[in-house]
C-alpha positions as CSV (number, residue, x, y, z in Angstrom):
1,X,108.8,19.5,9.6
2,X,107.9,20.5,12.9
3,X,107.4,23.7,14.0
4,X,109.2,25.0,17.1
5,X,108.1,27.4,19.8
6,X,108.9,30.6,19.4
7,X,110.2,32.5,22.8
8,X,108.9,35.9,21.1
9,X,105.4,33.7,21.7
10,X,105.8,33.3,25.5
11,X,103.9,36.1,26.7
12,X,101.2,37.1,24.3
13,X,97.7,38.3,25.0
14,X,94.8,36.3,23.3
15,X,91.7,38.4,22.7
16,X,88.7,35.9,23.3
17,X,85.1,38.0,23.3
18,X,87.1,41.3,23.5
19,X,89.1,40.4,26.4
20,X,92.8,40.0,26.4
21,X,94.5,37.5,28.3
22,X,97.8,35.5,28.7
23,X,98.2,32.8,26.7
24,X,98.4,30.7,29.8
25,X,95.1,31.6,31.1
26,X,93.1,32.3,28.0
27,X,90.3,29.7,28.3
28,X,87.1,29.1,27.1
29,X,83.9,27.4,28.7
30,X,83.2,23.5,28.1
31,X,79.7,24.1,27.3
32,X,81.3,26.3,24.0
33,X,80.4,24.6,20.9
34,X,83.9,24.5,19.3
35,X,84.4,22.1,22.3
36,X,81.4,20.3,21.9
37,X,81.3,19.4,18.3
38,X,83.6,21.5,16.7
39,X,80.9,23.8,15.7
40,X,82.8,26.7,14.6
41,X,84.6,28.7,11.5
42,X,88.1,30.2,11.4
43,X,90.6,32.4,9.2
44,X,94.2,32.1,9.0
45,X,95.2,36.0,8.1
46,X,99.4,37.5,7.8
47,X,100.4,41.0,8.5
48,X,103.3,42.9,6.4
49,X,104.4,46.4,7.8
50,X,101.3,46.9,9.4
51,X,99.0,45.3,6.8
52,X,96.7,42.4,6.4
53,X,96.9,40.8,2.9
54,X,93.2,40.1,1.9
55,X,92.1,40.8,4.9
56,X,88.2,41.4,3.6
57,X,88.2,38.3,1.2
58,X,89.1,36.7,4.5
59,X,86.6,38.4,6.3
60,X,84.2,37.6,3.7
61,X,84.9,34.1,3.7
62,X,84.2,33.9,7.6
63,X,80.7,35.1,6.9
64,X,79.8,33.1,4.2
65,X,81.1,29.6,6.2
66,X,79.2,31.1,9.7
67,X,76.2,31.9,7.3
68,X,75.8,28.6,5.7
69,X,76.0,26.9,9.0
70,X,73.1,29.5,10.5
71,X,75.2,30.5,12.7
72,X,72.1,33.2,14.7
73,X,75.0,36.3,15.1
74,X,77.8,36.8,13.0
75,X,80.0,40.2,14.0
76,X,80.8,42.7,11.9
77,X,83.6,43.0,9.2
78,X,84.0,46.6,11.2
79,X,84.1,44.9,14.8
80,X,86.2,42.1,13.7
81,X,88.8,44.4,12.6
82,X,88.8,46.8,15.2
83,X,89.1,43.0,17.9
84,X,91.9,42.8,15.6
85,X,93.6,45.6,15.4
86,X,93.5,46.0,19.2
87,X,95.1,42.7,19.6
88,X,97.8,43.3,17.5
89,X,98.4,47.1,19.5
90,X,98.5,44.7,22.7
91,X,100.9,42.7,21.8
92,X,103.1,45.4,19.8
93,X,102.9,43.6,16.4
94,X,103.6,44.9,13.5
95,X,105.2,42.6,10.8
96,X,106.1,38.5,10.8
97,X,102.4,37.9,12.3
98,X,100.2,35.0,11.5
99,X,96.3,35.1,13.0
100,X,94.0,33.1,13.4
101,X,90.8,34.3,13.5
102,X,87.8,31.8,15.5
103,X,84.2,32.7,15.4
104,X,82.2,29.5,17.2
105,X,78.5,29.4,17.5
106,X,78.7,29.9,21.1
107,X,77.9,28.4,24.4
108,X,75.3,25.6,25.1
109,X,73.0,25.3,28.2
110,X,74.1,21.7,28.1
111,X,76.1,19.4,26.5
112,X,74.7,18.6,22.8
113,X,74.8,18.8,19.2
114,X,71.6,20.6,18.7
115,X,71.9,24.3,17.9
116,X,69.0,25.0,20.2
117,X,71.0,24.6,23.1
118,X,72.8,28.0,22.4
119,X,71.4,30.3,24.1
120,X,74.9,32.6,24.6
121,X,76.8,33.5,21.4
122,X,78.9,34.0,19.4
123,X,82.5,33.2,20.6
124,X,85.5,35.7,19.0
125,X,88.7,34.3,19.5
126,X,91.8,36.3,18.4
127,X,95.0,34.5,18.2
128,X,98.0,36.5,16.9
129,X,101.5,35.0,16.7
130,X,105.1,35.8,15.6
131,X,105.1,33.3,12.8
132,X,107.5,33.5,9.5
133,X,105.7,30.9,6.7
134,X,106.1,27.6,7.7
135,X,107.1,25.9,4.8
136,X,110.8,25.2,3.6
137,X,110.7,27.0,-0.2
138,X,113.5,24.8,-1.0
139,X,111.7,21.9,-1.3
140,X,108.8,19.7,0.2
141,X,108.0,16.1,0.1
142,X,104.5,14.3,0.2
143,X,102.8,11.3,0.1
144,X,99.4,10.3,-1.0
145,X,96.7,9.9,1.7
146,X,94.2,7.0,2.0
147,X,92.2,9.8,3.6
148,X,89.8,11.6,0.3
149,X,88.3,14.8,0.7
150,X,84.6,15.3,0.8
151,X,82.2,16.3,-1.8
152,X,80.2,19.3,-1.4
153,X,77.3,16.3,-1.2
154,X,78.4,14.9,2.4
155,X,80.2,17.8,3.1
156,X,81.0,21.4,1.1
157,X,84.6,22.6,1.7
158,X,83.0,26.0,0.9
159,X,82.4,25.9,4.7
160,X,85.3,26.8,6.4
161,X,85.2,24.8,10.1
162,X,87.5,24.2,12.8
163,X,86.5,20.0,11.9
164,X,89.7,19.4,10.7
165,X,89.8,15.6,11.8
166,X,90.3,14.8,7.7
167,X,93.0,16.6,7.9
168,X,94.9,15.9,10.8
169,X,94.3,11.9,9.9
170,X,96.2,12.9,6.7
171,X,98.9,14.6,8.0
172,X,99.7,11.5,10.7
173,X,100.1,9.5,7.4
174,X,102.7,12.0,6.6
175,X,104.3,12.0,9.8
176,X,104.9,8.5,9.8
177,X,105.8,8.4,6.3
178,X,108.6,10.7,6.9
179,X,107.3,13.6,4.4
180,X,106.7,17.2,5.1
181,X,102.6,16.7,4.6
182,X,100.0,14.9,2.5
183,X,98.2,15.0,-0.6
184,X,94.6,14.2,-0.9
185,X,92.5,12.8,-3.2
186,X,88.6,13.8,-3.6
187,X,86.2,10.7,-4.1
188,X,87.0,9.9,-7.5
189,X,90.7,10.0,-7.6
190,X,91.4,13.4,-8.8
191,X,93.8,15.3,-6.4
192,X,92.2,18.5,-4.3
193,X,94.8,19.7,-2.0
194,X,97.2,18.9,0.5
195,X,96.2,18.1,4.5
196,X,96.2,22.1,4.8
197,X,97.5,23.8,1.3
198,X,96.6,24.0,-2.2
199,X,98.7,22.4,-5.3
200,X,99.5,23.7,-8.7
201,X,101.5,22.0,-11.0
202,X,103.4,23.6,-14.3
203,X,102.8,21.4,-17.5
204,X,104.9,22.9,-20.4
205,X,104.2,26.5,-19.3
206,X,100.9,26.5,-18.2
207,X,99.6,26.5,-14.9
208,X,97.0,24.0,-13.4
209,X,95.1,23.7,-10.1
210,X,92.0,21.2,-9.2
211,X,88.7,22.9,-9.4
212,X,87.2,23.8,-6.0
213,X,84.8,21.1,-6.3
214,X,86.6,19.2,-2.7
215,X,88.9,21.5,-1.5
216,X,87.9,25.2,0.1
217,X,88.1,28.7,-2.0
218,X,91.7,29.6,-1.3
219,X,92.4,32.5,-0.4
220,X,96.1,32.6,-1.7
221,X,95.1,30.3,-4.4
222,X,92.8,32.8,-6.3
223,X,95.3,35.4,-5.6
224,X,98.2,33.2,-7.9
225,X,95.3,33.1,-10.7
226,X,94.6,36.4,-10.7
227,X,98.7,37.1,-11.2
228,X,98.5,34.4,-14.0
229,X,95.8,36.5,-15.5
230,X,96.7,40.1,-15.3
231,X,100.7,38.7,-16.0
232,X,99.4,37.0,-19.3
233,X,100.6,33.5,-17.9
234,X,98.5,30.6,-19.1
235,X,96.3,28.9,-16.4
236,X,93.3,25.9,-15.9
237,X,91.2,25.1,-13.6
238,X,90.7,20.8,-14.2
239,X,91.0,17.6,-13.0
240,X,94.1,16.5,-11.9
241,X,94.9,12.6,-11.7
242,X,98.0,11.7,-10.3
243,X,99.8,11.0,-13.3
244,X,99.9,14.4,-14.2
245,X,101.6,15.0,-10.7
246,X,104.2,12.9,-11.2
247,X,105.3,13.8,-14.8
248,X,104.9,17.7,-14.0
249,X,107.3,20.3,-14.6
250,X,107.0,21.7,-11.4
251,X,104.8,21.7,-8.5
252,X,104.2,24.1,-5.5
253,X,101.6,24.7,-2.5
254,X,99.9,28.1,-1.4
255,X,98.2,29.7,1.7
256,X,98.6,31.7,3.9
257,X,100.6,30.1,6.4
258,X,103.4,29.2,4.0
259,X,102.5,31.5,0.7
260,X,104.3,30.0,-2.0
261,X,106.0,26.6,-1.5
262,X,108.2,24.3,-4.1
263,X,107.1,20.7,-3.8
264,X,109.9,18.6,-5.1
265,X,108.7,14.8,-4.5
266,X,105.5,12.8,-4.0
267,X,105.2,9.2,-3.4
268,X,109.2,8.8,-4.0
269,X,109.2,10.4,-7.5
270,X,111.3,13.4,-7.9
271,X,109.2,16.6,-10.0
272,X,111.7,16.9,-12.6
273,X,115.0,17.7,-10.8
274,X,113.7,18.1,-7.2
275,X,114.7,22.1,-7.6
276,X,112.6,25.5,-7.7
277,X,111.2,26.1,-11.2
278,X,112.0,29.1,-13.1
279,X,107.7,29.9,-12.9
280,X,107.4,29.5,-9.4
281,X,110.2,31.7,-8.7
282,X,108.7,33.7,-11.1
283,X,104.7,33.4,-9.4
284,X,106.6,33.7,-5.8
285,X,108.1,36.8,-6.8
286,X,105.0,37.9,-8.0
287,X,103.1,37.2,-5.3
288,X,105.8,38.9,-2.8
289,X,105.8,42.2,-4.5
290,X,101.7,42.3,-4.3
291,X,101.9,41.6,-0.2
292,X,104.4,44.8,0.1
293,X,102.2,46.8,-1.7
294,X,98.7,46.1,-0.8
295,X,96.7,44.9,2.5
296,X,94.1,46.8,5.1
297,X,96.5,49.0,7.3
298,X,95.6,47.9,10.7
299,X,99.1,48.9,12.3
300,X,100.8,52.4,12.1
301,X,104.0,51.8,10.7
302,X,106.8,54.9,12.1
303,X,108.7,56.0,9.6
């Protein structure tokens, strides 16, 4: 499953330290520590009619994973906005838009790990894009990965960096498997999330989801709990083994690239008749409805 370029794409401005320029000559310096080490944090974030969904738990998030990594500036949820909303007005977006949001720790005096070498910092970069979710809702298929996610004791998923190399190793596992993407185990066998969603699985009427013990605080994930809760549908937070994945009733993926997701195979076996369950249509539906009615206005919408 491949995503292909979008011609609506071609000509967008990308905002980098409140500066907008084209796509082919936004740059940034080799001396920036994203380069260097991948020393930075991001946020995926989607727009509806002129709205953000979450855009402050996102926000929120970004702080938290720039925080923990002592990051010496971190902007503003106010200036981060506004760098967004002006990016958007630039590029005359207003629904269909997927951004991703890049906050480095800046640029070095030389080449190096060691944060003492940043002496210029940090690095905004706003990318927004005409992007529908990415994920076919009829139906996706994954494999296990050799690949396990880390604890929070060699390193927290809480932290939300642009190191994605676990990832990406994952997902080439997929690619030459054939499957749509990759599920991963933590260190002890238990399953914590795909190469780049989160998994639930159904079981007799009940939802379930790995704790957030190896896999980051999902944005899109605590948003399907919270509908469980307020909706009176049963839910758990516990260890998953694979077994369980296999035998479930159903099984989708969520975030904010793809929102809701049906998974209908891993490792060759079929959950239950390969076909959207009657609770995911039901949580997907749910979970529509919520992103046309609520989200941080950051587009006038004419009516």
């Amino acid at each position: 499953m491949l995503q292909q370029f979008n011609e609506a794409n071609r000509d967008i401005l990308i905002n980098i330290n409140g500066k907008l320029l084209p796509r082919d000559k936004a740059g940034i310096s080799p001396f920036d520590s994203v380069v260097q080490g991948g020393d930075a944090v991001w946020e995926g974030l989607r727009l509806y009619q002129g709205r953000i969904f979450k855009l402050n738990e996102h926000l929120d998030r970004l702080r938290s994973s720039a925080l923990a990594l002592a990051f010496d500036e971190v902007p503003s949820h106010e200036l981060l906005t506004d760098e967004i909303k002006k990016t958007l007005a630039a590029n005359n977006m207003a629904d269909g838009v997927h951004i991703r949001l890049t906050l480095t720790r800046g640029v070095k005096t030389t080449s190096g790990m060691d944060p003492r070498l940043n002496t210029a910092g940090p690095t905004l970069i706003v990318l927004a894009e005409h992007k529908p979710p990415v994920y076919d809702k009829g139906g996706l298929t994954l494999i296990t990965s050799s690949v396990r996610r880390f604890p929070p004791d060699c390193m927290d998923p809480k932290i939300h960096s642009c190191n994605l190399i676990q990832s990406i190793l994952a997902k080439i596992e997929a690619n030459v498997a054939g499957v749509d993407d990759a599920l991963m185990l933590d260190t002890r066998g238990f399953v914590a999330e795909t190469n780049a969603t989160h998994v639930f699985i159904v079981d007799k009427g009940k939802v379930l989801t790995p704790h957030c013990a190896a896999c980051p605080e999902g944005i899109t994930r605590a948003t399907i709990l919270d509908l469980c809760q307020a909706n009176k549908i049963p839910y758990q937070e516990k260890d998953l083994s694979l077994t369980e994945i296999y035998r479930a009733d159903e099984m989708f993926c969520t975030g904010t690239m793809g929102e809701l997701a049906t998974i209908s195979k891993v490792d060759g076996r079929t959950i239950n008749d390969g076909n959207v369950g009657e609770m995911t249509k039901r949580l997907s539906e749910l979970y529509t409805n919520l992103t046309a009615s609520e989200g941080v206005q950051v587009v006038s919408i004419e009516t």
